[in-house]
Each structure stands twice: as C-alpha cells, then as structure tokens.
C-alpha positions as CSV (number, residue, x, y, z in Angstrom):
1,X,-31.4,-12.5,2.2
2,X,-30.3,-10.0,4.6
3,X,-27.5,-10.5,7.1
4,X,-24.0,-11.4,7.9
5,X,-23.3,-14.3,5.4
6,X,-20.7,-16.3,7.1
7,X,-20.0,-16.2,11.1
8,X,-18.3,-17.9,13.2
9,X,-17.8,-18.3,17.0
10,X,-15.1,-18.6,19.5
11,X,-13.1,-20.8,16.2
12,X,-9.8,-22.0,17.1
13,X,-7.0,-23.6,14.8
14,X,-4.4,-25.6,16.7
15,X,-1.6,-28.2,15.1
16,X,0.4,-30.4,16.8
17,X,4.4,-29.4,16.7
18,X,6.4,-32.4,18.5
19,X,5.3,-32.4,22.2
20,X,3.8,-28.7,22.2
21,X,0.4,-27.3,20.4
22,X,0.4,-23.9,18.3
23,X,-2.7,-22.4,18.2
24,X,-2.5,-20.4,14.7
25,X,-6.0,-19.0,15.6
26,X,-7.8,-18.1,18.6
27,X,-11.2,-17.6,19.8
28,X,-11.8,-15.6,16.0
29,X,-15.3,-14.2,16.2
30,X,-16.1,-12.1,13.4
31,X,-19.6,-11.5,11.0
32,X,-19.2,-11.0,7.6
33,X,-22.3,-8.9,5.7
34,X,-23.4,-10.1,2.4
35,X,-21.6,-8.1,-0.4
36,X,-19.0,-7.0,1.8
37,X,-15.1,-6.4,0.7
38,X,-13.3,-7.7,3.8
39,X,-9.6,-7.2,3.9
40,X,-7.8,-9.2,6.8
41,X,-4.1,-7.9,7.0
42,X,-1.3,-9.4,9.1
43,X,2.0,-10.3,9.1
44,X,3.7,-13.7,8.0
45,X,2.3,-15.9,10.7
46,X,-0.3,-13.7,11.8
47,X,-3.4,-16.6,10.7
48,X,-4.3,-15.3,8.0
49,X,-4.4,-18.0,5.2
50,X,-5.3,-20.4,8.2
51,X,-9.1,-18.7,8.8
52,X,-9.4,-18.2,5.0
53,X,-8.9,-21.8,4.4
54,X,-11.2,-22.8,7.3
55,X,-13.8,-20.2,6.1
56,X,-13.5,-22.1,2.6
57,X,-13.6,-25.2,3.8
58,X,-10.5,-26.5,3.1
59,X,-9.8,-27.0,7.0
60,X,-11.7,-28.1,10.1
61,X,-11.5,-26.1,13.0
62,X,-9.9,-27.7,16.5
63,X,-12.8,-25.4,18.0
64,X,-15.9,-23.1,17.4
65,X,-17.9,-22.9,14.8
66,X,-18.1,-21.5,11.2
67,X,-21.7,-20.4,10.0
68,X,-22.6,-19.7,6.3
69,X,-26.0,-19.0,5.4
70,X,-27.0,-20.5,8.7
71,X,-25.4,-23.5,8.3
72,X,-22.6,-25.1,10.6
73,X,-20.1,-26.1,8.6
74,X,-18.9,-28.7,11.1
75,X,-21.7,-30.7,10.1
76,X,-20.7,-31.3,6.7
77,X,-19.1,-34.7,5.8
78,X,-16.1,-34.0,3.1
79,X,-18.7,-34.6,0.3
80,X,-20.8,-32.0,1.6
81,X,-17.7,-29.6,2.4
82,X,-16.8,-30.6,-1.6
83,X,-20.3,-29.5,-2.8
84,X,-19.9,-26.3,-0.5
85,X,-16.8,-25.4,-2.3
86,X,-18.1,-26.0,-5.6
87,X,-21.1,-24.1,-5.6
88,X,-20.6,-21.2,-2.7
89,X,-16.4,-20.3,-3.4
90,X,-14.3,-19.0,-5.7
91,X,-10.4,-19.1,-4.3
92,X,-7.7,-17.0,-5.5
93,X,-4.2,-18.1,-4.4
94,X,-1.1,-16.4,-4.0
95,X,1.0,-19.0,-5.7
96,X,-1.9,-19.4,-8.9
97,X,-2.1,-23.1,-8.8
98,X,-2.8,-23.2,-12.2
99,X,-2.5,-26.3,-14.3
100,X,0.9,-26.1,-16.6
101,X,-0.3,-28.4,-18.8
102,X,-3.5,-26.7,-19.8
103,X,-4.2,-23.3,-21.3
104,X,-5.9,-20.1,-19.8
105,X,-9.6,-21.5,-20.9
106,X,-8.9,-24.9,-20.1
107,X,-7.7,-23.8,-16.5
108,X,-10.8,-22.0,-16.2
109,X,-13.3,-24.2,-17.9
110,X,-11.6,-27.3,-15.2
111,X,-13.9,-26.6,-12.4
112,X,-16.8,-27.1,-14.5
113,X,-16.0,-30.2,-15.2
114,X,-17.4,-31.2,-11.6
115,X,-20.4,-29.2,-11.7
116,X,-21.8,-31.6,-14.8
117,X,-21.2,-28.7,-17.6
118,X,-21.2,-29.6,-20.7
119,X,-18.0,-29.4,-22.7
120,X,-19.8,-26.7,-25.5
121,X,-20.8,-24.7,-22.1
122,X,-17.6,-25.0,-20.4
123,X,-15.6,-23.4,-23.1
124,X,-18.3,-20.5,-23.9
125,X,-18.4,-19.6,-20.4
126,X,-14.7,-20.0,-19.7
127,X,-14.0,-17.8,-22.7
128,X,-16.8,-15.2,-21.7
129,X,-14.8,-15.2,-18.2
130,X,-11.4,-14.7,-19.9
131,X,-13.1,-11.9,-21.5
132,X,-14.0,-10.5,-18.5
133,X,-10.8,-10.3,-17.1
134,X,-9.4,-8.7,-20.0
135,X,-7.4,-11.8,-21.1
136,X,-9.4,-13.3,-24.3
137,X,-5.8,-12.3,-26.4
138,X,-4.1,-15.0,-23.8
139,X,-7.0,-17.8,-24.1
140,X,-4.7,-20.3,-25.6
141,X,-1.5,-19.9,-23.6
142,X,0.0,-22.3,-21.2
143,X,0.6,-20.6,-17.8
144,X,4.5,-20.8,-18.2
145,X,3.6,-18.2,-21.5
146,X,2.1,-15.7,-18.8
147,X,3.2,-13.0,-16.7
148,X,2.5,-13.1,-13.1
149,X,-0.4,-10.6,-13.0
150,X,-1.9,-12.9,-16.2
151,X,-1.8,-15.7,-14.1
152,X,-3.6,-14.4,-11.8
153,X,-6.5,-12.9,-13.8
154,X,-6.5,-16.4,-15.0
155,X,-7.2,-17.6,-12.0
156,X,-9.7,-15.3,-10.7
157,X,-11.4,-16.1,-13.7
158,X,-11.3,-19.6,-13.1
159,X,-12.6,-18.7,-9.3
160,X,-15.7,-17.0,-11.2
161,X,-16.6,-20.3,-13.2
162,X,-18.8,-21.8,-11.1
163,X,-20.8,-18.5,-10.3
164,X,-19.6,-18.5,-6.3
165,X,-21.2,-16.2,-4.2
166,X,-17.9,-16.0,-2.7
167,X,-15.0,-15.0,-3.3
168,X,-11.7,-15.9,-1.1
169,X,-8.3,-14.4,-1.9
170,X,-5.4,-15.5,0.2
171,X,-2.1,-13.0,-0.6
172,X,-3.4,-12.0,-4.0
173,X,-1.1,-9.7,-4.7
174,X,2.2,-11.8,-3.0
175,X,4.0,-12.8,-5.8
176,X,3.4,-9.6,-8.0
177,X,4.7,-6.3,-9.1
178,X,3.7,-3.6,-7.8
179,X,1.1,-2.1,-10.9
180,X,0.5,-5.9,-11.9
181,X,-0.7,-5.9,-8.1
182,X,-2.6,-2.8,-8.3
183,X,-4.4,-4.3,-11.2
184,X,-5.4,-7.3,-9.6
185,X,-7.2,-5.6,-6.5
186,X,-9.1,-3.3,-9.2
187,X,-10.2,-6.4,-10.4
188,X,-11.4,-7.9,-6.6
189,X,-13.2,-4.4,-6.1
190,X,-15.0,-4.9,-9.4
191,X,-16.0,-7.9,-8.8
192,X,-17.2,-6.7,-5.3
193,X,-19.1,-4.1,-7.0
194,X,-20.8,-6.6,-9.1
195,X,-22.6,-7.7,-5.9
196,X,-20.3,-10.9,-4.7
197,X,-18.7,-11.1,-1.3
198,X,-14.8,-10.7,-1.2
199,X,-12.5,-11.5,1.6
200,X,-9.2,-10.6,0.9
201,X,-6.1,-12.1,3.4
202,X,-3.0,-10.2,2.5
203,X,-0.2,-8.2,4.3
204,X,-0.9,-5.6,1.4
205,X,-1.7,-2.4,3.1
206,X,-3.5,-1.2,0.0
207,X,-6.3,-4.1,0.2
208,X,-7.7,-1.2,2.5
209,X,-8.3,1.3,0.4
210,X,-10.9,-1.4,-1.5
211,X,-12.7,-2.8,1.5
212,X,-15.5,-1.8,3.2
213,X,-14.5,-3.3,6.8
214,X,-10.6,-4.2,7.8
215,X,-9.7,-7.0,10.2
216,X,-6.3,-7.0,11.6
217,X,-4.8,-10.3,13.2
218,X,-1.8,-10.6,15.3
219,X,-0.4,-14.1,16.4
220,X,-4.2,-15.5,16.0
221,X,-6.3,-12.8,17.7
222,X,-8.0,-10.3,15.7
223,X,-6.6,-6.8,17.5
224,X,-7.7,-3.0,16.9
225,X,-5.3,-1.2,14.5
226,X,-3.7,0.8,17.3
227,X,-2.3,-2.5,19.0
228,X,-1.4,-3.5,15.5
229,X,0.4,-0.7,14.0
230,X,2.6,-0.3,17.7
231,X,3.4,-4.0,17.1
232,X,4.2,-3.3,13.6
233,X,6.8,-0.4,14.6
234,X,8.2,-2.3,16.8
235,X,9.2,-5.2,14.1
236,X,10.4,-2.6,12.0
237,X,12.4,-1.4,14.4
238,X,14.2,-4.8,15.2
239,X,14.8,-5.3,11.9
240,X,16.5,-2.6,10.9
C-alpha cells in the first residue's frame, strides 16, 4: 500500500493544571509515508513524547484526529486501541521499562504472551531477536546485569517481537553515553532499512543525520528550523 501511513488533522493535546488548560500540542498536522525515518526534535516540553504517545495509542487526543492505515483512531474502544498496539507498534522508551525480575529473552518474549504464542515460539523468536540486536551473549541476564545501551537493545528487541510495522522511539538515546547512543540509532536506521516505519522523538540532534524527513516542535506547534534554531540561541544564551 502506497501512501502516508499515519496522519492526522488539526490534533490537539490539552490537560487540566488547577483552574487553567496547557495545551502540550496544537493543531499538529503532519503525514507520515510508509518506510519513512521521522525524527521529531525539540526541547524538554516541546510535545514531543506527548504526539508519540497519542500516535501509539497510549493517549486520546482533546482534539483532531489521528489516521493510520485509514482508520481513525478515535473510534477505537481501549480493546481495540490494545489490539492496535499489539499488532501495529513497537515502543522504545527512554527510561527501558524493562522488567527487573526477568531476563533479556524473557523481557522480550513478554509481549508474546498476549498475542497467543506459544511458549516454544516465544523463546525461539525472542532469542532470534536478541540475536539480532547483537545481544544472544546477554540472553540470560537480569536488566540490573546490563549496561544502559544493553538495555536498550533489549528493548528494541522486545519492540520487534510482535513484528510491528511500526516503530515508536521516544528519547532513545536520553539516558545513554554518547557511543552507547550512537549505537543505538545505527540500530533504528537498520531497522528502517529493513522496510519498517521509525519515528524517532528526541532532542538528539544526531537523530537527523538518520532520517529521511525532520519535524521540529516548539511549545506544541511544529515550526521550520529557522524559527527553531533562533529560539534555540536564544535559550542558550539565557542560560549561560
């Protein structure tokens, strides 16, 4: 299928603070081509994880719409929105969200569990994924045993295990080193190369250099880079 794979239109975030309303997005319209890299930079507070996580499903716009493959996803109950998930995203999260108490291929092999996988299959394929991400040497280590950049290959194999067409990484490289980070967004543009969708959310200039189209947000409004990079100057400027 040809065509921008997820759109949306005039889609506004707003949350209730006291007596006043912040709108953390506003009127975001943006189409997203199937087997693009899209890397969406801004600052802290910029948005960012906010549209990634109503692009994943995870949050219900105030306003607009979100379209993937055609379909609104305002008109899908939470079990719907659950299925959507399961079988259309991968996430990658800044902070891992790995569970402690399991090891790398039981981390990855979990969200197979809810896609009726049998046990057999679960650990092949979660062991195959591991593989993937150059990690089969750390298959049976707890995430407290791994380094930051492990963790992280960890969980982007664990975003893989359901096959998503999608693949949603909000501040990948956030809580890394600098070559661990490098490493991972090799990883992302491989994995872009391999034909899936990636949409990146980071304040990691270097996303750039991987993506095929750039966003850049600013208080909730996606700006051109000019008005960005001024605005960035001049918060560099204050803070020195």
């Amino acid at each position: 299928m040809s065509g921008p794979i997820i759109r949306t239109e005039n889609l506004g975030r707003a949350f209730p603070m006291g007596r006043e309303t912040v709108h953390a997005l506003k009127a975001i319209d943006i189409e997203i081509e199937r087997g693009a890299f899209l890397a969406i930079l801004g600052p802290s507070g910029s948005g960012k994880s906010t549209l990634l996580y109503l692009l994943g499903g995870l949050d219900r716009p105030t306003e607009g719409a979100i379209r993937v493959n055609g379909e609104d996803l305002r008109s899908m109950d939470e079990n719907s929105l659950a299925r959507y998930r399961r079988s259309h995203i991968g996430f990658v999260f800044q902070s891992f969200n790995l569970l402690a108490t399991m090891t790398a291929v039981e981390n990855v092999a979990f969200p197979m569990r809810f896609a009726r996988v049998s046990a057999r299959n679960r650990q092949n394929r979660a062991l195959a994924l591991l593989d993937r991400v150059r990690l089969s040497d750390r298959a049976y280590h707890r995430p407290t045993e791994l380094s930051g950049g492990q963790q992280q290959r960890v969980t982007i194999a664990r975003a893989l295990a359901n096959d998503p067409e999608v693949i949603l990484a909000d501040e990948p490289t956030g809580n890394l080193d600098s070559a661990s980070g490098a490493q991972i967004l090799q990883l992302l543009d491989e994995l872009h190369g391999q034909g899936r969708t990636v949409l990146v959310v980071s304040h990691d200039a270097r996303v750039s250099q991987y993506a095929t189209d750039t966003l850049h947000l600013l208080d909730g409004r996606i700006v051109d880079r000019s008005e960005y990079d001024a605005a960035l100057a001049i918060a560099s400027r204050r803070s020195l």
